[in-house]
C-alpha positions in Angstrom: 29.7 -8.2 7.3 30.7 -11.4 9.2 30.0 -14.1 7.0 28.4 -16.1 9.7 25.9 -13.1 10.1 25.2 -12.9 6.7 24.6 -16.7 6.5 22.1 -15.7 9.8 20.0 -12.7 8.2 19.4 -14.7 4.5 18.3 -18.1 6.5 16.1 -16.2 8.2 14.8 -14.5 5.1 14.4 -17.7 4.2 12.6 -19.1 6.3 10.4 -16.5 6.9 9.1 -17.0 3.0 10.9 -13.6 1.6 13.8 -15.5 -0.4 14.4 -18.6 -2.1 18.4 -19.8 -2.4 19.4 -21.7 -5.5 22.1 -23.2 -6.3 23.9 -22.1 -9.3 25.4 -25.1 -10.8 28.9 -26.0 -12.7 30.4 -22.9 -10.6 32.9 -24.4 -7.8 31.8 -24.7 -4.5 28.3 -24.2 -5.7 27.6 -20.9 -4.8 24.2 -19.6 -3.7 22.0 -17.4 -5.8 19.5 -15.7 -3.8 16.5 -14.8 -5.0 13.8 -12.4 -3.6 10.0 -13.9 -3.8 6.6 -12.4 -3.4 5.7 -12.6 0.3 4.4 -15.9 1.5 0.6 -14.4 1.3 0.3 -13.7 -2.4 -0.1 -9.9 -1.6 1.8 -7.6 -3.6 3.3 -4.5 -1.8 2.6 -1.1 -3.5 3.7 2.1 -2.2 0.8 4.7 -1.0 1.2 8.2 -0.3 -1.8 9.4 2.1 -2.4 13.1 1.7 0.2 13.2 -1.3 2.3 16.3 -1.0 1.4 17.2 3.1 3.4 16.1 6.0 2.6 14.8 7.9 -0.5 12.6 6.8 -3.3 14.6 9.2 -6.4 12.9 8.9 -9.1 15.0 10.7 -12.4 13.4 12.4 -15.5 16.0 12.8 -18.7 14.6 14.2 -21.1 14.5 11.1 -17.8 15.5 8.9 -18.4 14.4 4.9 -14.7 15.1 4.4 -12.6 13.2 2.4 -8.8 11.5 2.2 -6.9 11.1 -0.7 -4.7 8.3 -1.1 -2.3 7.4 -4.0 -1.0 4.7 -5.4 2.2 5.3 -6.6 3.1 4.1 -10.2 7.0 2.1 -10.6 8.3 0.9 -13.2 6.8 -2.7 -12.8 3.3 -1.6 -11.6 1.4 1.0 -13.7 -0.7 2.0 -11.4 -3.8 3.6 -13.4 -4.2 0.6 -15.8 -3.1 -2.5 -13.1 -5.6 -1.3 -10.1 -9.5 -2.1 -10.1 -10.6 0.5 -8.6 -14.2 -1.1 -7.5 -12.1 -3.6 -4.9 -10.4 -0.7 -2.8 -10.7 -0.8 0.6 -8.9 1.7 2.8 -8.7 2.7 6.9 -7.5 1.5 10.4 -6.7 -1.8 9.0 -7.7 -1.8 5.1 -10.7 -3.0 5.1 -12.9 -0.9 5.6 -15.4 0.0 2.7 -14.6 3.7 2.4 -14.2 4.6 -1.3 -16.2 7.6 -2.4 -17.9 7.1 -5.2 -19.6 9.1 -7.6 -22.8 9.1 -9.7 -25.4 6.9 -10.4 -23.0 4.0 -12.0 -21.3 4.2 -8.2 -18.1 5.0 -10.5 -15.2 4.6 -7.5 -13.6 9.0 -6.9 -10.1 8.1 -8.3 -7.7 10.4 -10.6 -4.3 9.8 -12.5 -1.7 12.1 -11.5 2.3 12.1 -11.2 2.2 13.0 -7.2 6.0 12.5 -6.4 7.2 14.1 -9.7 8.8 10.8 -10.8 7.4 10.8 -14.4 5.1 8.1 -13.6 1.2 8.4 -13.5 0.1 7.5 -9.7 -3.6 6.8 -9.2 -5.1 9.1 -6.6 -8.8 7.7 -5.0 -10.7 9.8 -2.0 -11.9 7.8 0.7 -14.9 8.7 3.0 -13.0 10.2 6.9 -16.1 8.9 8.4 -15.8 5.5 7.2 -12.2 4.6 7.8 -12.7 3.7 11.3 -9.7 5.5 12.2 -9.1 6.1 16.3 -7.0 8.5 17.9 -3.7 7.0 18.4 -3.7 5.1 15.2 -0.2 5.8 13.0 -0.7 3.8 10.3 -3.3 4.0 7.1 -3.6 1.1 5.1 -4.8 0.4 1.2 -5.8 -3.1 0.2 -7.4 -3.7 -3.3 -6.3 -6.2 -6.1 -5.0 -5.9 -10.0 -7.1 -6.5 -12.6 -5.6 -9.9 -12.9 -6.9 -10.3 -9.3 -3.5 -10.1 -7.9 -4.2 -8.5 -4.3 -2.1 -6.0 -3.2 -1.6 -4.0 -0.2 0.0 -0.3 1.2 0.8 1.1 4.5 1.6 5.3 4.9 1.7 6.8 8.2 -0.9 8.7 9.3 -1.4 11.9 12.6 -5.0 10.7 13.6 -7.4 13.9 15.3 -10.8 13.8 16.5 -12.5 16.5 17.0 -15.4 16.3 19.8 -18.8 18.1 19.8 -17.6 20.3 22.7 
């Protein structure tokens, strides 16, 4: 790559909030260490998988449907997924935040599961959200996850996502 491209893409990084560019000192010519930062926002990005193991993500809308949508949030190895999320502050749909989490019980206990969805070796948290409540609209392509950590870090996810609605026809 042409340096002058290079210099281009990271300054734009840069300014853009995605990297910081630090000197690194007593090394001629000062060269630049690059650093990547947490997004301007303070969100954290996680990866979802909507509909873990189908492709691709259908979510299907029936008049007076009670179906549900399971989402997970995968687990790396910097984010444990099943002991970092609170579950209680998950908000998922058309654009995340839309109060959809099926709960169960009389203690309203949020409809979530641990299991290793993409074989990795790393417990995922898997949560079922109410269809009816997403507010998903046909033509949508995008499902997305917003919660926070249990040290109130918020965090967010975006899967794709094959939107039907069925009609009462």
């Amino acid at each position: 790559m042409n340096r002058r491209i290079l210099l281009s893409v990271i300054a734009t990084l840069f300014l853009a909030g995605s990297l910081a560019i630090l000197p690194v000192v007593g090394l001629p010519y000062y060269p630049l260490r690059i650093i990547a930062l947490q997004n301007p926002y303070g969100i954290q990005m996680v990866e979802i998988d909507i509909e873990p193991g189908k492709t691709p993500n259908r979510i299907e809308i029936e008049p007076e449907d009670d179906h549900k949508v399971p989402v997970a949030i995968l687990s790396t190895l910097n984010f444990d997924a099943p002991t970092s999320v609170d579950r209680k502050s998950l908000t998922f749909g058309r654009t995340g935040d839309e109060d959809s989490l099926r709960r169960r019980g009389h203690k309203s206990t949020p409809d979530c599961r641990v299991r290793d969805v993409n074989k990795d070796g790393l417990r995922d948290l898997v949560c079922r959200f109410l269809i009816q409540k997403t507010g998903f609209q046909t033509g949508d392509t995008e499902g997305v996850l917003k919660g926070h950590t249990v040290d109130g870090v918020r965090f967010e996810g975006h899967d794709s996502v094959l939107v039907l609605i069925e009609d009462d026809d």
